[in-house]
C-alpha positions as CSV (number, residue, x, y, z in Angstrom):
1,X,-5.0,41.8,-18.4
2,X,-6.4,39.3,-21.3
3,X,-5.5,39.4,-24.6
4,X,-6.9,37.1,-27.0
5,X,-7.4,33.3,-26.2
6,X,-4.5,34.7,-22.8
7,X,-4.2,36.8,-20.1
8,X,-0.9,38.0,-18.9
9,X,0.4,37.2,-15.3
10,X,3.4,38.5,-13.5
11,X,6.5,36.6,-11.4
12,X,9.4,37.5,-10.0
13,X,10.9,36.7,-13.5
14,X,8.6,38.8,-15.8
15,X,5.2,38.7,-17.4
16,X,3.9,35.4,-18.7
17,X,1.4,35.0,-21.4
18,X,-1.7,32.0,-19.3
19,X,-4.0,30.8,-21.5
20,X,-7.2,32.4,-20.5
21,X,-9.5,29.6,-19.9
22,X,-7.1,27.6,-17.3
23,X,-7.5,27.9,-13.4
24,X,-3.9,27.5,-12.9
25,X,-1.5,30.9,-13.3
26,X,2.3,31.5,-13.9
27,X,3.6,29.8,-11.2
28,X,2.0,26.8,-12.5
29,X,3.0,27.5,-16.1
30,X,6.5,27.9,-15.5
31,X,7.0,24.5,-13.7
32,X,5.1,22.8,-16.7
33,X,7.8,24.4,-18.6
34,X,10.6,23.2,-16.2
35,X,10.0,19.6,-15.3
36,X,9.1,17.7,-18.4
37,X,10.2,14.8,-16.1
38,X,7.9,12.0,-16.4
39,X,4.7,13.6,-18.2
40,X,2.3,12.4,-15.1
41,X,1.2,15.3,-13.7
42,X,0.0,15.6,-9.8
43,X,-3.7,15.1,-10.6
44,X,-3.3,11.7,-11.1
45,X,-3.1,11.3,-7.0
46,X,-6.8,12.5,-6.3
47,X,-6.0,12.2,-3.0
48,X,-2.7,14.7,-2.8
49,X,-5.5,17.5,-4.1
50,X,-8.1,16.8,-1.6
51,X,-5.5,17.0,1.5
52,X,-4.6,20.1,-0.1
53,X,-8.2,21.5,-0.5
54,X,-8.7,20.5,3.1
55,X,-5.5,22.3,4.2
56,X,-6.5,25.3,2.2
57,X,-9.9,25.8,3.2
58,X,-8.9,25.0,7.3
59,X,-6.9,27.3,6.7
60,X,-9.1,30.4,5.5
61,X,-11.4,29.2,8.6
62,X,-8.2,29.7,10.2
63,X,-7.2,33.2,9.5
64,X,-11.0,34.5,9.2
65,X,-11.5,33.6,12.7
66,X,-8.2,35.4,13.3
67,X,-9.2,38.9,12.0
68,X,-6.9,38.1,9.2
69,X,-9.7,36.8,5.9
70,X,-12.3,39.0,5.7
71,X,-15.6,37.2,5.0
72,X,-16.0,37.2,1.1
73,X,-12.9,35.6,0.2
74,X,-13.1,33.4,3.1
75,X,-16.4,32.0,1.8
76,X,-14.6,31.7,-1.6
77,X,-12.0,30.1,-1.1
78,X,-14.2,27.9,0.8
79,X,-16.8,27.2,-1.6
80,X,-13.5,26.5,-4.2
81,X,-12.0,23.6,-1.7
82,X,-15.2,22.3,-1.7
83,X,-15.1,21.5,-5.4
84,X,-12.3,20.1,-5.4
85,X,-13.0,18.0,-2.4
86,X,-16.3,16.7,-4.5
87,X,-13.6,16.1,-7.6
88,X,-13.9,18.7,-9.8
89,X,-11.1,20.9,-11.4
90,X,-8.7,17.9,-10.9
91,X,-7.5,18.0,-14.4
92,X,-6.6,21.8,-13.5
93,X,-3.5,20.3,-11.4
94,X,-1.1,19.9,-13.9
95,X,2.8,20.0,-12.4
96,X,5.0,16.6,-12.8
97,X,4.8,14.3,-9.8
98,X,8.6,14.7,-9.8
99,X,9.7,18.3,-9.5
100,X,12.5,20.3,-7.9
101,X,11.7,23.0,-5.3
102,X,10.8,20.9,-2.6
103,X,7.0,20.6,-3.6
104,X,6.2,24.6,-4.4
105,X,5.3,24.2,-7.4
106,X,2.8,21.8,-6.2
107,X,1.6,24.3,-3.7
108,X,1.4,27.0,-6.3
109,X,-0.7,25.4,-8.5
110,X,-3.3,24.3,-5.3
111,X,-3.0,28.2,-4.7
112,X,-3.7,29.4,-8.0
113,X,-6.6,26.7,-8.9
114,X,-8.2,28.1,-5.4
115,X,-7.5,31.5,-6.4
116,X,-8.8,31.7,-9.8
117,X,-12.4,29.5,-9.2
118,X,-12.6,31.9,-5.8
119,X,-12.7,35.0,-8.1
120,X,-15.1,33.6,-10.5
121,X,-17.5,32.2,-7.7
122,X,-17.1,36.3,-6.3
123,X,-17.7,37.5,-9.8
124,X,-14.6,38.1,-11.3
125,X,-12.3,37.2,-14.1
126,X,-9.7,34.6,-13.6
127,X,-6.4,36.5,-13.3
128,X,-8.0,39.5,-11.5
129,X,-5.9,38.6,-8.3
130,X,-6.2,42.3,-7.3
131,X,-9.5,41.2,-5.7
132,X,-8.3,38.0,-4.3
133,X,-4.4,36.8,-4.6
134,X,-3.0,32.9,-4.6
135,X,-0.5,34.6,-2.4
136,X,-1.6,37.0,0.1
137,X,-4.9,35.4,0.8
138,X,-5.1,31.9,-0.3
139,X,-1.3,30.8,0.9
140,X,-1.6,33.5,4.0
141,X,0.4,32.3,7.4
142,X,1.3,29.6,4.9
143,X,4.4,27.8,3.4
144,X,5.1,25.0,1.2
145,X,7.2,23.8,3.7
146,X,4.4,22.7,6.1
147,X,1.7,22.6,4.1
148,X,3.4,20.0,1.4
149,X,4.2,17.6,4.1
150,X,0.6,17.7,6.4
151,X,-1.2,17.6,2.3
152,X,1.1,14.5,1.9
153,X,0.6,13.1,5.7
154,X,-3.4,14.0,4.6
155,X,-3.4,12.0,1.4
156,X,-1.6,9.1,2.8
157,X,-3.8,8.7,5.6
158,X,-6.8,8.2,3.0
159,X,-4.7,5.7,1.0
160,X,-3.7,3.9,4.0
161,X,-7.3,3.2,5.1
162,X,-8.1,2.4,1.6
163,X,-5.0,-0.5,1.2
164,X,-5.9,-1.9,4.8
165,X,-9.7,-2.5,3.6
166,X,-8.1,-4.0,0.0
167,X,-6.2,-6.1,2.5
168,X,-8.9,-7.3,4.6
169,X,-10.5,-8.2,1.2
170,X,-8.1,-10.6,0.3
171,X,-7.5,-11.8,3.8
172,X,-11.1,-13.0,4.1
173,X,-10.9,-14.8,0.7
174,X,-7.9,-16.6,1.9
175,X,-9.8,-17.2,5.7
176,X,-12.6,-19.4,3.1
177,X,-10.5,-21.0,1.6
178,X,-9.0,-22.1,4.7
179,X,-12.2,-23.3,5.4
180,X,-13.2,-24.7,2.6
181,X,-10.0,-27.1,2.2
182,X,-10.1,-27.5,5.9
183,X,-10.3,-31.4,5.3
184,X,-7.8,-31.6,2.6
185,X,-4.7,-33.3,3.5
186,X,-1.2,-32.8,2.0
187,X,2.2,-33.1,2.6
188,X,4.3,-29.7,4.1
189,X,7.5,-29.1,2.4
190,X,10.4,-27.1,3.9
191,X,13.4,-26.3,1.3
192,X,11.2,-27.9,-1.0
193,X,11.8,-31.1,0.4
194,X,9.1,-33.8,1.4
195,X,8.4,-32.8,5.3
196,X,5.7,-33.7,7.7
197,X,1.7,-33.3,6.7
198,X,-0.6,-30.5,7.0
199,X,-3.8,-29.6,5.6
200,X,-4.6,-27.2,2.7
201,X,-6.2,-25.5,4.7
202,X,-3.6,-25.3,7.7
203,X,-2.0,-23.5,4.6
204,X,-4.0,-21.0,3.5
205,X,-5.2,-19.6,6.5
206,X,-1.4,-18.7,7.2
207,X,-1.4,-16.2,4.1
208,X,-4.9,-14.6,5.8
209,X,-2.4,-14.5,9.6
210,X,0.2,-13.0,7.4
211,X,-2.0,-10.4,5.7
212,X,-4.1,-9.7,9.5
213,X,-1.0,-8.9,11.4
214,X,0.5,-6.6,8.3
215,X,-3.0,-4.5,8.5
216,X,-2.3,-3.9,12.4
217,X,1.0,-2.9,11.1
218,X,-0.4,-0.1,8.6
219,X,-2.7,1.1,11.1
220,X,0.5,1.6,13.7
221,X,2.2,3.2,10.8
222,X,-0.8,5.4,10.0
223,X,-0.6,6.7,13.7
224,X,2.8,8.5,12.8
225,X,1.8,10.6,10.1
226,X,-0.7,11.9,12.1
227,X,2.3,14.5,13.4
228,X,2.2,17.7,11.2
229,X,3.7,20.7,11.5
230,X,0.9,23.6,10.0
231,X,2.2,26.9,11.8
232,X,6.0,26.0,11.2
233,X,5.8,28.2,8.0
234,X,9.4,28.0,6.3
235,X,11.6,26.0,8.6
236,X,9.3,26.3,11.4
237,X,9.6,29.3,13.5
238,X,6.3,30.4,12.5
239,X,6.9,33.6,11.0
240,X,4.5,35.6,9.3
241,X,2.0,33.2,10.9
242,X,-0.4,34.4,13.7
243,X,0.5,33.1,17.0
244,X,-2.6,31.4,17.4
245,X,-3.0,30.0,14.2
246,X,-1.7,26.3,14.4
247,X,-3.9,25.9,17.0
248,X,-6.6,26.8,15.4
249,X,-5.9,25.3,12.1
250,X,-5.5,22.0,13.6
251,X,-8.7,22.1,15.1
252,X,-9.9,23.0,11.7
253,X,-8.1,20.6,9.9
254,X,-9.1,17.8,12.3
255,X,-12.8,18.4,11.8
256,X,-13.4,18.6,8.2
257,X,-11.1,15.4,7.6
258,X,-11.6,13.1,10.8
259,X,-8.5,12.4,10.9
260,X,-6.3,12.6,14.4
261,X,-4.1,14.7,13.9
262,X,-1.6,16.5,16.5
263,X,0.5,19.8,16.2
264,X,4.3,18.5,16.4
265,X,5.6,19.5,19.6
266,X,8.6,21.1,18.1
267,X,8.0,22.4,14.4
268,X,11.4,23.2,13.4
269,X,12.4,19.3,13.6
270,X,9.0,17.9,11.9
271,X,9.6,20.8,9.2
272,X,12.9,18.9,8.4
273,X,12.2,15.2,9.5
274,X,10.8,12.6,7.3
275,X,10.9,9.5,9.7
276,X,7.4,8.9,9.4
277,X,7.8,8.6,6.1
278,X,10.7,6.4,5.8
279,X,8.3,4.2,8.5
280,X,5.3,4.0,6.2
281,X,8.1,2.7,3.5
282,X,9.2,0.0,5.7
283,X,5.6,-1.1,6.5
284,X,5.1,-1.2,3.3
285,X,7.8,-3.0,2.0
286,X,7.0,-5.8,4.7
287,X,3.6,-6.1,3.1
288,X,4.7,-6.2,-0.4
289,X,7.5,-8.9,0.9
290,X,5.5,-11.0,2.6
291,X,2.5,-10.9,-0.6
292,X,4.9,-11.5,-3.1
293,X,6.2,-14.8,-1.0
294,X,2.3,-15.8,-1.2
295,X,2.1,-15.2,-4.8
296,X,5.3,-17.0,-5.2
297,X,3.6,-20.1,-3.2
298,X,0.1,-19.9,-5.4
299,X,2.6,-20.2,-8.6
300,X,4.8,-23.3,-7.2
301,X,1.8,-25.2,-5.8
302,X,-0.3,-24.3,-9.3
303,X,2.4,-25.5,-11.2
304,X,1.9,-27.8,-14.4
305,X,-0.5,-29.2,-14.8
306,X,1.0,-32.1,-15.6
307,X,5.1,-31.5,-14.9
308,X,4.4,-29.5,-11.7
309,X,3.7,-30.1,-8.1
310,X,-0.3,-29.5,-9.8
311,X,-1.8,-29.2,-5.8
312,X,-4.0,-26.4,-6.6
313,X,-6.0,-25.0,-10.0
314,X,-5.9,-21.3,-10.3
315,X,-8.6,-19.6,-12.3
316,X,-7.9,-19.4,-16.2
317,X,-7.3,-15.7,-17.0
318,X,-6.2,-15.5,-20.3
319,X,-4.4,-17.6,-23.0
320,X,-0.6,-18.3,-22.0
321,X,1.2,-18.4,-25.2
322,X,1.5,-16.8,-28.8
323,X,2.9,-20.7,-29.5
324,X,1.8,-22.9,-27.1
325,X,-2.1,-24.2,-27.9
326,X,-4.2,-24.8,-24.1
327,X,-1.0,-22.8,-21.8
328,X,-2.7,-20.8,-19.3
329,X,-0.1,-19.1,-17.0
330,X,-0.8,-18.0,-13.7
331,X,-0.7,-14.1,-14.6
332,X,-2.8,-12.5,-11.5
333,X,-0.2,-13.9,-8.9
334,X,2.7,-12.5,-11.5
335,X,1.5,-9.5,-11.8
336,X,1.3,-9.0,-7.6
337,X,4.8,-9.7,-7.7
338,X,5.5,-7.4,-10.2
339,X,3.8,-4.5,-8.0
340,X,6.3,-6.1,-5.1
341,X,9.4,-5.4,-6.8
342,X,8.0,-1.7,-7.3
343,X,7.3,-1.1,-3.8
344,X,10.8,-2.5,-2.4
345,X,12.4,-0.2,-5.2
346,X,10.4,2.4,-4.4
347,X,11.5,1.9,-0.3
348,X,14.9,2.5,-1.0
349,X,13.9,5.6,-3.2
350,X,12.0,6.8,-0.2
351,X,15.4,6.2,2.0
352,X,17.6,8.0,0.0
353,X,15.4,10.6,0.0
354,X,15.1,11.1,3.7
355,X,18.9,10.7,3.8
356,X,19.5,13.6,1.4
357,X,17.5,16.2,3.4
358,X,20.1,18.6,4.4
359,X,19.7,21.3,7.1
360,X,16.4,22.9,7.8
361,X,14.2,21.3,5.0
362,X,14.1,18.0,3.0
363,X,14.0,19.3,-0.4
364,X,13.0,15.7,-2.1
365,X,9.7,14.9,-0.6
366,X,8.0,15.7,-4.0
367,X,9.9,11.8,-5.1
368,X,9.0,10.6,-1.0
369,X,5.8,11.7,-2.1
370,X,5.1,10.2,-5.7
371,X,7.0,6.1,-4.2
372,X,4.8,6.6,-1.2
373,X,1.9,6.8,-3.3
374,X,2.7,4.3,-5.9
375,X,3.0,2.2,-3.7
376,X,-0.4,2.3,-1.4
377,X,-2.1,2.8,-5.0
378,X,-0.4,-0.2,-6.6
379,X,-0.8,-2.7,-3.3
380,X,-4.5,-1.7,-2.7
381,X,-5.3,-2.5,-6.5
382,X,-2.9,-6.1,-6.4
383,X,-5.1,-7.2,-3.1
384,X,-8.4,-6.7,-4.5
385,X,-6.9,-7.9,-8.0
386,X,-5.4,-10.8,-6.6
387,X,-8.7,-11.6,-4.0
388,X,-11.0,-11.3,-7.1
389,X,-9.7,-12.5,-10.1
390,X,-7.5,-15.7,-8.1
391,X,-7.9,-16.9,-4.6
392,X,-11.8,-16.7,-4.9
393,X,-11.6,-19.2,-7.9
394,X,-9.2,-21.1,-6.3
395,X,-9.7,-25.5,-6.3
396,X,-7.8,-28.1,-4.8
397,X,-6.4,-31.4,-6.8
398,X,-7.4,-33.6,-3.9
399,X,-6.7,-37.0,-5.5
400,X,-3.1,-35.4,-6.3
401,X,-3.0,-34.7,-2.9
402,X,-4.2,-37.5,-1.5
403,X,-1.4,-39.7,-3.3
404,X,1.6,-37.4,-2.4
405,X,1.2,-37.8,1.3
406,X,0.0,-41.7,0.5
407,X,3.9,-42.0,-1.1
408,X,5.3,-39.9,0.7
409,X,8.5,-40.7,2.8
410,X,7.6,-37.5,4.9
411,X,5.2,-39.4,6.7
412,X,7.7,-41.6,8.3
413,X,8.5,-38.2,11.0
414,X,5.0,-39.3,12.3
415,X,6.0,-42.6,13.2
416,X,8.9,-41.4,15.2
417,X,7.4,-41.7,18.8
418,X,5.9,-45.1,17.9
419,X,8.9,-47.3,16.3
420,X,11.9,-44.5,17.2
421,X,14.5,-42.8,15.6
422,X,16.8,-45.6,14.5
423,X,13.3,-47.6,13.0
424,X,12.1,-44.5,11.4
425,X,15.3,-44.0,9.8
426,X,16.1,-47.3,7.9
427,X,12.5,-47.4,7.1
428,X,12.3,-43.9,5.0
429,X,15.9,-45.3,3.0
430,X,13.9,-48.6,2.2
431,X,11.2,-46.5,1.0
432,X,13.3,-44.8,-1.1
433,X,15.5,-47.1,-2.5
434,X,12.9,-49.5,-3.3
435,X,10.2,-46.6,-4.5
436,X,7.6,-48.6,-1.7
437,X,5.3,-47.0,0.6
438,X,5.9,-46.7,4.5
439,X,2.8,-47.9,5.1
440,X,3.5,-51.7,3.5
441,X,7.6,-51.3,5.0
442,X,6.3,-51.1,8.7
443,X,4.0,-53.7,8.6
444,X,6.6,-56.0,6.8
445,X,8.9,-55.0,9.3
446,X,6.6,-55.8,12.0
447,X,6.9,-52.4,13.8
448,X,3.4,-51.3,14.2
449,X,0.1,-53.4,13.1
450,X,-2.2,-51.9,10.4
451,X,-5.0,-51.2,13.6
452,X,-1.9,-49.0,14.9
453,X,-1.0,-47.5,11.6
454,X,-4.3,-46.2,10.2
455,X,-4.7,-44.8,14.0
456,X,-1.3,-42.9,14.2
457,X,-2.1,-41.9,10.1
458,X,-5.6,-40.4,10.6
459,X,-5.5,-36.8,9.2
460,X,-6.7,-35.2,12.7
461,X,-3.6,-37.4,14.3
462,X,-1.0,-36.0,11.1
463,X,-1.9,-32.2,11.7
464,X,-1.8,-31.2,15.0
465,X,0.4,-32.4,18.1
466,X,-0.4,-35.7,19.3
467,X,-1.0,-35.8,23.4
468,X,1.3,-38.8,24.7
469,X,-1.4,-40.8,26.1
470,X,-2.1,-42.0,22.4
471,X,1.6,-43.1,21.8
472,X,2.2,-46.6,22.7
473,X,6.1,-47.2,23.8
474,X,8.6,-47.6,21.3
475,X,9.3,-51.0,19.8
């Protein structure tokens, strides 16, 4: 019934005036009401309401083929997913991304948008739910407790592929860069102490390994949420639920998404298990870990430009300082760490989380749900961020570099086979007591001849192992 600018919809708790123009019902309307939590509502994951569409609409499939959909709503509910698979009615999704009730309220709203644009693509008035119910026909041989988790294992899936191409993004910036400072030589530093030489390239390609073997990683993780549990119903008997339905809803499920997904062979433990989940975390936090140490590197090595290490020039974003004239910070590498921070946080939210699930049901995945997401959302926009606004624009101070391996006591280690140990040894505590180069302190010392010391100091000699054919005997 409508009255005015509202029609009236009944819960278990009473009538409730809608506003009439909305897709979303009571149900809906009531969680609004409840969790003024963080004022973000669900549609800001696109991805959470396609997997839903997609369960919803392989699921009419589902029961139509079953005897149990007759062929109208079917169609209309089918015609419905579609528009929300192609992005529209989006802003009809409206409940907080952080909400008690173990995600139903997320569920209802899917079921009541669905419902709503199904009776007006049959010819009916939003509300008229005699002719088509959120409920009995939308939500049928369904339960928010298998269809929350496969819609989250759905979405995450989708944001997975799309972090692992961000990541190949920046990996291939860093793999030319490699290149491209392939001939630069520098000294290596461990504990940020003078070591042994490398090249600048040596160095960058390391951050493109590191990046390469965390997207084989993802993809591993991606294979576990596969699992999902349609069929289970509440805690995964199946009942109310055709016995051929999961079957058939996989099948469904896998063809309109691609994705490879598998029944779980035992439905009341996926119904209550959130391993996967806690999995994905962990992969994730390894690749927020391991980005932020690289952002940490691009900072130290960029440092200056005059008081810093000043190896490497980072591309000027933006004005550093409300006080200080010409400071240009390096704000693109912050800001990745910044999204690293979040995603370690938000890995320990997601372990809690899957701690706190108690008997037949984990209550909490709505918060699993909303970190998990956060997290892909915020890495896959820091790698493409970080690739196009920092490492493609990336030079190299080569003079700088240059002289730091030229004064450098580090270079001594390289002499070690040639002059030995003991040599080596009172040679680097000349050098630095006396602020003189190697170089000059060997051939003073008579150890090697400069023939032998631009040999042994060749940059293609400095960076890679050295077969012992080329060493002469120690002096």
């Amino acid at each position: 019934m409508t009255a005015g600018t509202f029609r009236t919809e009944h819960d278990l708790l009473g009538d409730c005036e809608v506003p009439a123009d909305v897709y979303y019902g009571v149900h809906t309307l009531r969680a609004v009401e409840n969790f003024p939590i963080t004022g973000t509502p669900i549609s800001i994951y696109p991805e959470l309401i396609k997997a839903l569409a997609y369960i919803k609409q392989a699921a009419a499939l589902a029961n139509h083929e079953l005897g149990l959909l007759d062929e109208p709503r079917c169609d209309a509910i089918v015609a419905a997913c579609a528009e929300l698979l192609g992005g529209k009615l989006h802003d009809q999704f409206v409940v907080d991304v952080i909400q008690g009730g173990a995600g139903t309220s997320t569920n209802m709203n899917a079921n009541e948008v669905i419902a709503n644009r199904a009776l007006e693509l049959m010819g009916h008035n939003k509300g008229e739910y005699q002719y088509l119910h959120p409920n009995e026909q939308v939500n049928i041989g369904q339960s928010t407790n298998d269809v929350y988790p496969s819609a989250l294992k759905v979405a995450t899936w989708f944001g997975i592929l799309g972090l692992v191409d961000a990541m190949g993004v920046l990996r291939r910036a860093f793999e030319r860069k490699a290149e491209e400072f392939s001939h630069v030589l520098k000294m290596g530093r461990t504990q940020l102490q003078d070591a042994v030489p490398m090249t600048l390239g040596q160095e960058f390609s390391t951050y493109a390994v590191m990046l390469g073997e965390d997207e084989e990683r993802l993809r591993e993780a991606a294979l576990l949420i596969c699992e999902i549990n349609m069929g289970a119903t509440a805690i995964g008997t199946g009942i109310t639920a055709h016995p051929d339905y999961a079957p058939l809803i996989l099948k469904r499920l896998k063809e309109i998404t691609g994705i490879p997904l598998m029944t779980a062979p035992n439905l009341i433990e996926a119904t209550q298990d959130c391993g996967a989940f806690v999995q994905l975390s962990g992969v994730l936090k390894r690749v927020a870990v391991k980005l932020s140490k690289t952002c940490n590197d691009l900072r130290l090595l960029s440092s200056g430009p005059r008081a810093g290490l000043g190896e490497i020039n980072l591309p000027a974003m933006q004005a550093g300082s409300s006080i200080m004239p010409g400071k240009v910070n390096p704000v693109i590498p912050e800001v990745v760490n910044q999204i690293a921070f979040e995603v370690i946080g938000n890995d320990i939210t997601v372990s809690f989380a899957a701690e706190a699930g108690q008997l037949q049901l984990n209550a909490f995945e709505p918060i699993i749900a909303h970190s998990l997401f956060k997290s892909v959302s915020h890495l896959r926009n820091g790698c493409l961020t970080l690739a196009e606004r920092c490492v493609n624009g990336i030079t190299a101070n080569e003079e700088r570099l240059r002289a730091t391996v030229e004064n450098s006591i580090g270079i001594v280690t390289a002499l070690n086979p040639y002059i030995g140990y003991a040599n080596a040894t009172a040679v680097a505590q000349e050098a630095h007591a006396t602020g003189g180069s190697v170089y000059e302190i060997v051939l003073q010392k008579g150890l090697l001849t400069r023939d032998e010391l631009d040999q042994i100091l060749r940059p293609e000699v400095l960076t890679q192992p050295t077969p012992l054919s080329l060493a002469p005997r120690a002096r």
